[in-house]
C-alpha positions in Angstrom: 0.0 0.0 0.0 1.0 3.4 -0.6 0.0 6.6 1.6 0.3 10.1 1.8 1.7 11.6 5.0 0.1 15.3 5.7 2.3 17.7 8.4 1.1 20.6 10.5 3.9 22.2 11.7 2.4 24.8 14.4 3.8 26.9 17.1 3.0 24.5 19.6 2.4 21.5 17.9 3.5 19.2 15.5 0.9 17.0 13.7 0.8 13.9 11.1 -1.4 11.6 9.4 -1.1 9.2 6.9 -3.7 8.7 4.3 -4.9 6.5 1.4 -5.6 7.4 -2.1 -9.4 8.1 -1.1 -8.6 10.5 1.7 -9.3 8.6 4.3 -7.2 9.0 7.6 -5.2 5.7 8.5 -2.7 6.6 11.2 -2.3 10.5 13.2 -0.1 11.9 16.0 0.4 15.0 17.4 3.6 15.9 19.7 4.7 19.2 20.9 7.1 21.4 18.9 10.6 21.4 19.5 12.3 24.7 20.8 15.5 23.8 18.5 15.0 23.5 14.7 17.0 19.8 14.5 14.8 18.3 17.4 11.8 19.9 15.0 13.4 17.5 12.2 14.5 15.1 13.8 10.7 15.1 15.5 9.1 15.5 11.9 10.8 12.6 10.3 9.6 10.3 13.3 6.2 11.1 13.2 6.6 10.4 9.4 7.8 7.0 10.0 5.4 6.2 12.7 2.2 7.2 10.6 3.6 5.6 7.5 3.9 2.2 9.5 6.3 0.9 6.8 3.9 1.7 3.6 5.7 3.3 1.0 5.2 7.3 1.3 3.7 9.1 -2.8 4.1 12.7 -1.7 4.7 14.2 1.4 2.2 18.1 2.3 3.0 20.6 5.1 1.6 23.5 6.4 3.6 25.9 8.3 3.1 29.6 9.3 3.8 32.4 6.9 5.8 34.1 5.1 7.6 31.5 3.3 8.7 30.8 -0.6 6.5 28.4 -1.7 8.0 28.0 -5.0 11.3 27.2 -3.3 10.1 25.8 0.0 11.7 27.9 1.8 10.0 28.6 5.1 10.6 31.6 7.3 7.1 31.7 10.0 7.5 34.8 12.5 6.1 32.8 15.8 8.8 29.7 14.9 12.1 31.8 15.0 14.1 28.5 14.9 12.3 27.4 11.7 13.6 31.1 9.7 15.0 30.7 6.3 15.1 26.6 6.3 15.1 24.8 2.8 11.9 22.7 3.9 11.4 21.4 0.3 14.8 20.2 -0.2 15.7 18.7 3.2 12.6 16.1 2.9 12.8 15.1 -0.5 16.2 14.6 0.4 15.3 12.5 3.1 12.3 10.6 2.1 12.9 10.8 -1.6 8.8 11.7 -3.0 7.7 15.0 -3.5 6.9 17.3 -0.8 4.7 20.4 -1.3 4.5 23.1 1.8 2.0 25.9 2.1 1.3 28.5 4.4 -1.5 26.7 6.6 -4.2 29.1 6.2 -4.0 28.3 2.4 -4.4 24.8 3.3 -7.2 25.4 5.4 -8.9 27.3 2.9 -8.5 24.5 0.2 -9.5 21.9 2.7 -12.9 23.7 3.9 -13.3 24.6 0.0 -13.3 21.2 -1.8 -14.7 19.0 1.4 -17.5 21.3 2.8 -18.0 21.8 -1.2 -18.4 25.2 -1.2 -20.3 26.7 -4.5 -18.9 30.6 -4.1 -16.2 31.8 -6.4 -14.5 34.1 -3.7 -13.6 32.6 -0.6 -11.7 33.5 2.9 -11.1 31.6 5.4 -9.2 33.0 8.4 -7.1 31.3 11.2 -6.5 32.9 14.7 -4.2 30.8 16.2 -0.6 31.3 17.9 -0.8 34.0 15.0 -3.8 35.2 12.6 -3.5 34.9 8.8 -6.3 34.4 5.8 -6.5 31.9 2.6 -7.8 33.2 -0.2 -9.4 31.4 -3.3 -10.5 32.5 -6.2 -12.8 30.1 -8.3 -11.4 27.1 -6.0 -7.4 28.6 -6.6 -5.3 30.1 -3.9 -4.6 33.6 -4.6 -0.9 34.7 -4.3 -1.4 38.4 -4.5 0.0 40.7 -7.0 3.7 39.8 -6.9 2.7 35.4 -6.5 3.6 35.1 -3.0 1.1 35.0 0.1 -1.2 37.9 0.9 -1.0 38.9 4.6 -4.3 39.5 5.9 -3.3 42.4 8.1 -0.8 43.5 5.1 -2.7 44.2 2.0 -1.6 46.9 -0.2 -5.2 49.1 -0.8 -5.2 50.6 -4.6 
């Protein structure tokens, strides 16, 4: 069998889950985040192996706090100091060898309450208030990256 492992990489918490190819949850944990970035890894990549339970892993998603580089995977959240500027992307495909996509988690949010609560608008927000507050915006079921393609910042929106 083959499953696909989805992180949550909070300020307090880390999450995982393995799934199959219908969606449906097989295996979760959720630990505490790591103060230092390598325990943070080093926790990741166990809670990968423990909710893959030996299957073999087809892609690998994360959500993280903003701002990052999504085209680069570069993540840089402003509650997880220790997690600033880290190549995401490239040190898990490195280490689990399948794809891995990231996204600031309010984007994910917004997809997941988009295509599973089957929402029939064209415009949608959805807004997190969490260790931080942030917004997901979609645009006839697409994330919108603002004007220059990267995230748009609830609180920092440029007014025209």
């Amino acid at each position: 069998m083959s499953v696909y492992v989805g992180l949550d990489i909070g300020g307090t918490k880390l999450m995982a889950a393995a799934s199959d190819d219908e969606g449906n949850i097989l295996r979760r944990i959720r630990n505490p985040t790591p103060l230092d970035l390598h325990q943070g890894l080093s926790a990741l990549n166990d809670m990968i192996s423990e909710v893959a339970n030996g299957d073999k892993i087809t892609a690998i998603g994360a959500a993280i706090g903003g701002p990052l580089d999504w085209k680069r995977g570069v993540v840089s959240p402003l509650h997880q100091p220790q997690w600033r500027n880290v190549p995401l992307k490239a040190i898990m495909e490195k280490q689990w060898g399948c794809p891995f996509y990231v996204d600031v988690d309010t984007n994910v949010a917004a997809v997941g309450e988009y295509k599973f609560a089957r929402v029939s608008v064209s415009r949608f927000l959805y807004i997190t208030v969490s260790t931080g507050m942030g917004g997901g915006f979609l645009i006839d079921g697409k994330i919108y990256r603002g004007m220059n393609g990267e995230h748009p910042e609830v609180a920092h929106q440029s007014i025209h």
